[in-house]
C-alpha positions as CSV (number, residue, x, y, z in Angstrom):
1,X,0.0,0.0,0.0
2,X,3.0,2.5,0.9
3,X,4.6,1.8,-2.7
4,X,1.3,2.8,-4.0
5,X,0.6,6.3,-2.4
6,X,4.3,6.8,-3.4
7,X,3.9,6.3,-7.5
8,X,0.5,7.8,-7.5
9,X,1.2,10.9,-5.3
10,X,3.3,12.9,-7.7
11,X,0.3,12.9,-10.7
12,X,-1.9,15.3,-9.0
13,X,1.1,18.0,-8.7
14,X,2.0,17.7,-12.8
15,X,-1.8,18.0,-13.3
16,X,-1.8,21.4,-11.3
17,X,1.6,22.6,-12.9
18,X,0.2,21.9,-16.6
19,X,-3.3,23.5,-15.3
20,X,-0.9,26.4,-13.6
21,X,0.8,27.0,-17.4
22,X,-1.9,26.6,-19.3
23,X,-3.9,29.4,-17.2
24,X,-0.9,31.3,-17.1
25,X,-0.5,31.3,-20.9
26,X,-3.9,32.7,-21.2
27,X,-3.4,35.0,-18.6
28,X,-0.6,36.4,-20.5
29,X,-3.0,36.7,-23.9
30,X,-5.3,38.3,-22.0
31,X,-3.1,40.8,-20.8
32,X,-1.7,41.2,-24.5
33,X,-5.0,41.7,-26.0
34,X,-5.8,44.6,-23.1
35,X,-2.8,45.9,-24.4
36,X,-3.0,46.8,-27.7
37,X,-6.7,47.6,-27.1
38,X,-5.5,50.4,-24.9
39,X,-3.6,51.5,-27.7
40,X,-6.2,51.8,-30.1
41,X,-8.2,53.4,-27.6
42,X,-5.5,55.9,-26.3
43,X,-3.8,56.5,-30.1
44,X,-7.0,58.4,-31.7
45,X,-7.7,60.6,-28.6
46,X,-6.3,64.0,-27.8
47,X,-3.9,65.2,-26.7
48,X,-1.3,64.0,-29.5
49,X,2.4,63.7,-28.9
50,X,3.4,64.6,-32.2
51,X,7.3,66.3,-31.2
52,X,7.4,63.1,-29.3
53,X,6.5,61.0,-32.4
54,X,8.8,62.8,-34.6
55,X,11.8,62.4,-32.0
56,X,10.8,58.3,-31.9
57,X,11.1,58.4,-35.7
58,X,14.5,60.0,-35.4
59,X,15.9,57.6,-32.8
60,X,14.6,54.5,-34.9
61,X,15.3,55.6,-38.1
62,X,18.1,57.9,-39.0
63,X,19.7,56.0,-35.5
64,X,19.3,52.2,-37.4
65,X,20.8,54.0,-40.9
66,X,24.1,52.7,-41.0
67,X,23.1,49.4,-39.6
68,X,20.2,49.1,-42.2
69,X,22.8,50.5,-45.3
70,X,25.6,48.2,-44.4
71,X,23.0,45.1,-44.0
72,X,21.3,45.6,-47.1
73,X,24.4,46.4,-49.5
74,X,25.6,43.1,-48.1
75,X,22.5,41.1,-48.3
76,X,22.3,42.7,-52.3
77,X,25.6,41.3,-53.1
78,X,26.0,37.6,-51.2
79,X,22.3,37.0,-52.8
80,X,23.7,37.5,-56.1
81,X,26.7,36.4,-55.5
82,X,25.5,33.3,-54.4
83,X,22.7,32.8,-57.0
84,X,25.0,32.8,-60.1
85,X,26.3,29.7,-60.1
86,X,22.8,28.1,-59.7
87,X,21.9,30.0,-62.9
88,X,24.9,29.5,-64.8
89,X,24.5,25.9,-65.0
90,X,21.4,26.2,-66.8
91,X,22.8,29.1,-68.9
92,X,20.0,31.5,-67.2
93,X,22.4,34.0,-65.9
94,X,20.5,36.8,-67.9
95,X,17.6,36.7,-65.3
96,X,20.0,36.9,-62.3
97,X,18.5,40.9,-61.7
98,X,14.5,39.3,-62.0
99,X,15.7,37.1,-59.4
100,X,17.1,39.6,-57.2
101,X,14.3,42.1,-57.5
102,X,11.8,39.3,-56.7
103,X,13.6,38.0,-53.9
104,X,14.8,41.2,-52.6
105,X,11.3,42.9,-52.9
106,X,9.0,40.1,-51.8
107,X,10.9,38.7,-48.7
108,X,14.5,39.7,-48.1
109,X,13.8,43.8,-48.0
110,X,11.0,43.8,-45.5
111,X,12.5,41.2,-43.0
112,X,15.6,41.9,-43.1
113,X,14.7,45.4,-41.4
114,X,12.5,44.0,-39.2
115,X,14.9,41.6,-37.4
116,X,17.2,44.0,-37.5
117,X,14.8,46.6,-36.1
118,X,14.1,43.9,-33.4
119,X,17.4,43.5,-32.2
120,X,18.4,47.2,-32.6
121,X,15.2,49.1,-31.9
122,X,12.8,46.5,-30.1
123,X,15.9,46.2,-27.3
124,X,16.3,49.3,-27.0
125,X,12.3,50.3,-26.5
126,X,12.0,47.5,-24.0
127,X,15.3,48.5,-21.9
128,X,14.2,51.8,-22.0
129,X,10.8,52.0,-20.6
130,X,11.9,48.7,-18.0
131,X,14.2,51.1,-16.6
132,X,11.5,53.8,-16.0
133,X,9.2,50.9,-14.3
134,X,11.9,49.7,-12.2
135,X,13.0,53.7,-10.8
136,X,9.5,54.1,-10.9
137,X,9.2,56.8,-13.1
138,X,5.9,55.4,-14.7
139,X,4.2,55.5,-11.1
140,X,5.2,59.3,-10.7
141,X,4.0,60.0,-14.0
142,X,0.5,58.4,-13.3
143,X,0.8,60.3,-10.0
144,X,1.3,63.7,-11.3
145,X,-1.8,63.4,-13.6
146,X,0.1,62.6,-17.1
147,X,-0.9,59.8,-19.2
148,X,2.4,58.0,-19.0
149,X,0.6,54.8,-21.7
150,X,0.1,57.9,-24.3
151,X,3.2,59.4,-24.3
152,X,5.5,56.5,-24.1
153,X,3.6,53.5,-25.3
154,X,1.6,55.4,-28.2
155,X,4.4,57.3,-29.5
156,X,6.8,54.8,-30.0
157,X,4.3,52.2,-31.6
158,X,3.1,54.9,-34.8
159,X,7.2,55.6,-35.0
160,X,8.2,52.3,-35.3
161,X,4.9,51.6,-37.5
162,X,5.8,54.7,-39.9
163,X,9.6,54.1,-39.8
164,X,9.9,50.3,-40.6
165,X,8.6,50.7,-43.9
166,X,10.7,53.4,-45.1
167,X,13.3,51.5,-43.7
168,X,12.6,48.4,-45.6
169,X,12.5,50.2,-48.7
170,X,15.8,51.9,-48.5
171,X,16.7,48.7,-48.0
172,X,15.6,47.4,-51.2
173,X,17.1,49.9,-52.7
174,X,20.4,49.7,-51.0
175,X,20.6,45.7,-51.8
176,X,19.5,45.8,-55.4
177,X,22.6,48.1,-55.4
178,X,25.0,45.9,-54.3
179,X,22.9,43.7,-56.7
180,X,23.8,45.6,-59.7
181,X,27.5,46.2,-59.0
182,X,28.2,42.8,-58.4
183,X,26.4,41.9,-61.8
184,X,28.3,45.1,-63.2
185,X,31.2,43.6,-62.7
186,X,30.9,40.0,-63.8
187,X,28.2,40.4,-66.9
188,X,29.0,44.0,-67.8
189,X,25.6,45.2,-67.3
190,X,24.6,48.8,-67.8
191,X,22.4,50.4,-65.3
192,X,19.4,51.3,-67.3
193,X,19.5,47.6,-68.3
194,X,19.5,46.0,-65.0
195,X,16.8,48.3,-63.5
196,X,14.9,47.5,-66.6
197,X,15.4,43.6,-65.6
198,X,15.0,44.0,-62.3
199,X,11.2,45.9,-62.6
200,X,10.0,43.7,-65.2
201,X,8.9,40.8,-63.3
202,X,7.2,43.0,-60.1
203,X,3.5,43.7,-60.1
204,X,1.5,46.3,-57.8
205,X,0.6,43.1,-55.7
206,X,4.5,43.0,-54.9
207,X,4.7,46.6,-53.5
208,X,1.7,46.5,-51.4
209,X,2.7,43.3,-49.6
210,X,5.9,44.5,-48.8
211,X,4.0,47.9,-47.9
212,X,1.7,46.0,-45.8
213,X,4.5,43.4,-44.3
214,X,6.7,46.2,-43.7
215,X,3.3,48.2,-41.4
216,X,2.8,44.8,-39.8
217,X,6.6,44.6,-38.6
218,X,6.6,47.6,-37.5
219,X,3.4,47.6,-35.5
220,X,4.6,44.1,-33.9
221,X,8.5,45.4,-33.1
222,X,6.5,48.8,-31.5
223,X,4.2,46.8,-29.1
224,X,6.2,44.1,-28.2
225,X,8.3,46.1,-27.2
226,X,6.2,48.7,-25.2
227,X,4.2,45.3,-23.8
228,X,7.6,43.9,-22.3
229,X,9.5,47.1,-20.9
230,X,6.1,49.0,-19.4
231,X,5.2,45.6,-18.0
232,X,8.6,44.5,-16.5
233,X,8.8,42.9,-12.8
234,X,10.4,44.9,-10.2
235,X,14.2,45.1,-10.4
236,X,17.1,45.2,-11.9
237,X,16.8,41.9,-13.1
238,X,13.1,42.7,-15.0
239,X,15.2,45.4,-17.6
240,X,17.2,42.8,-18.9
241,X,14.6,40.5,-19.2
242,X,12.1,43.0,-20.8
243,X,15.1,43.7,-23.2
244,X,15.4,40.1,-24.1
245,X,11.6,39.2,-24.5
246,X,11.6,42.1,-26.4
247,X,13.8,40.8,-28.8
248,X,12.8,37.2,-28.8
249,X,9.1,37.6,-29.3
250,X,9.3,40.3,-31.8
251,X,11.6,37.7,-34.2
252,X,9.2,34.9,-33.4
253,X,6.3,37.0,-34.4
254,X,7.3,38.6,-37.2
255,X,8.5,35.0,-38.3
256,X,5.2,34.1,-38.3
257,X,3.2,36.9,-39.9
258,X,6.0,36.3,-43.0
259,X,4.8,33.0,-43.5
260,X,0.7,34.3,-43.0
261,X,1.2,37.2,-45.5
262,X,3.5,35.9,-48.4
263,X,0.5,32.7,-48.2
264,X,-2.3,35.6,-48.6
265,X,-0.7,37.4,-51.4
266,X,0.4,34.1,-53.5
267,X,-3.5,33.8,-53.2
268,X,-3.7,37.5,-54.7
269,X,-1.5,36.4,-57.3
């Protein structure tokens, strides 16, 4: 009888631990959802920010420019660099700028920025405003009668959501580039005739779901962030961790809504 209570004495206390994560999980959706419904709620109603929105556009943008030029020169140039040898065994190295415009404008362009916005921006977003919950600077600003969620949460969301798309296409831009001078200088090509190649094959379908794509990013990398720094836990120990999650679920996401948009627009096309 002992050795029985023994083996069957553990079960009840993985029941409650899977009960304990699974109402956790939709504890934490929950508290998601209220989020960004706060957001639409707070975003059309006056008083708007709008130095504080341009200063947000400045510290994601023209901050990320370098990163985002470097990146996408070198993402232009190791695409084609690495696609010519597939295409010169078939003797198809003519359309090597179709196939970097269509892979650059569809897919690489768009979330390329937005991981790299993640990391850079999403981070930094999340540090930030975990550091004002942790010296309680969020608490005094609630306190002293200031809407704290507008001016920090609200702002940073419409930057990141304006920003990430003109981002993404100087980053097209930038890549077919590095495109172009790497098929400059093993074909010979002229400029007029690879930009000629490379918008052939595009359609308006093409721009608007990198447009849209681009919007989506944004929005995600904005409240993820906000969600994880203006939420953070007491401590020094919740900034790093509000940085991280930051990060983390703003990849995972936009990861996701890649694979959910390209599928609705290859049903466009």
């Amino acid at each position: 009888m002992d050795t029985i209570k023994s083996t069957t004495r553990p079960a009840p206390s993985r029941l409650s631990k899977i009960r304990d994560k699974i109402s956790g999980f939709f504890i934490m959706m929950y508290r998601v959802y209220a989020f960004i419904l706060r957001f639409f709620k707070e975003v059309f109603v006056p008083p708007y920010e709008f130095k504080e929105v341009l200063r947000q556009c400045y510290e994601v943008g023209v901050r990320s420019f370098t990163l985002i030029s470097l990146t996408g020169f070198i993402v232009g140039v190791i695409f084609t660099k690495q696609s010519r040898p597939s295409l010169t065994e078939f003797g198809a190295t003519s359309w090597l700028p179709s196939l970097v415009s269509i892979a650059i404008m569809r897919a690489l362009a768009p979330l390329v920025t937005a991981l790299i916005a993640a990391g850079k921006v999403g981070s930094s977003i999340g540090a930030e405003l975990g550091s004002m919950r942790v010296t309680e600077q969020i608490d005094a600003m609630e306190v002293s009668g200031t809407k704290p969620f507008k001016f920090l949460v609200c702002t940073r969301v419409i930057a990141t959501t304006i920003t990430i798309p003109i981002l993404a296409t100087y980053t097209a831009f930038i890549a077919l580039l590095g495109g172009y001078l790497n098929v400059s200088q093993n074909e010979g090509t002229s400029y007029s005739a690879f930009m000629e190649q490379v918008f052939e094959p595009l359609t308006f379908i093409d721009f608007y779901a990198s447009l849209i794509k681009s919007l989506v990013f944004g929005f995600t990398i904005g409240i993820v962030g906000c969600y994880q720094g203006y939420n953070s836990t007491k401590g020094t120990e919740g900034v790093g961790k509000a940085a991280n999650g930051a990060v983390v679920t703003a990849m995972f996401i936009v990861f996701i809504e890649e694979v959910l948009i390209v599928q609705m627009a290859g049903w466009f096309r």
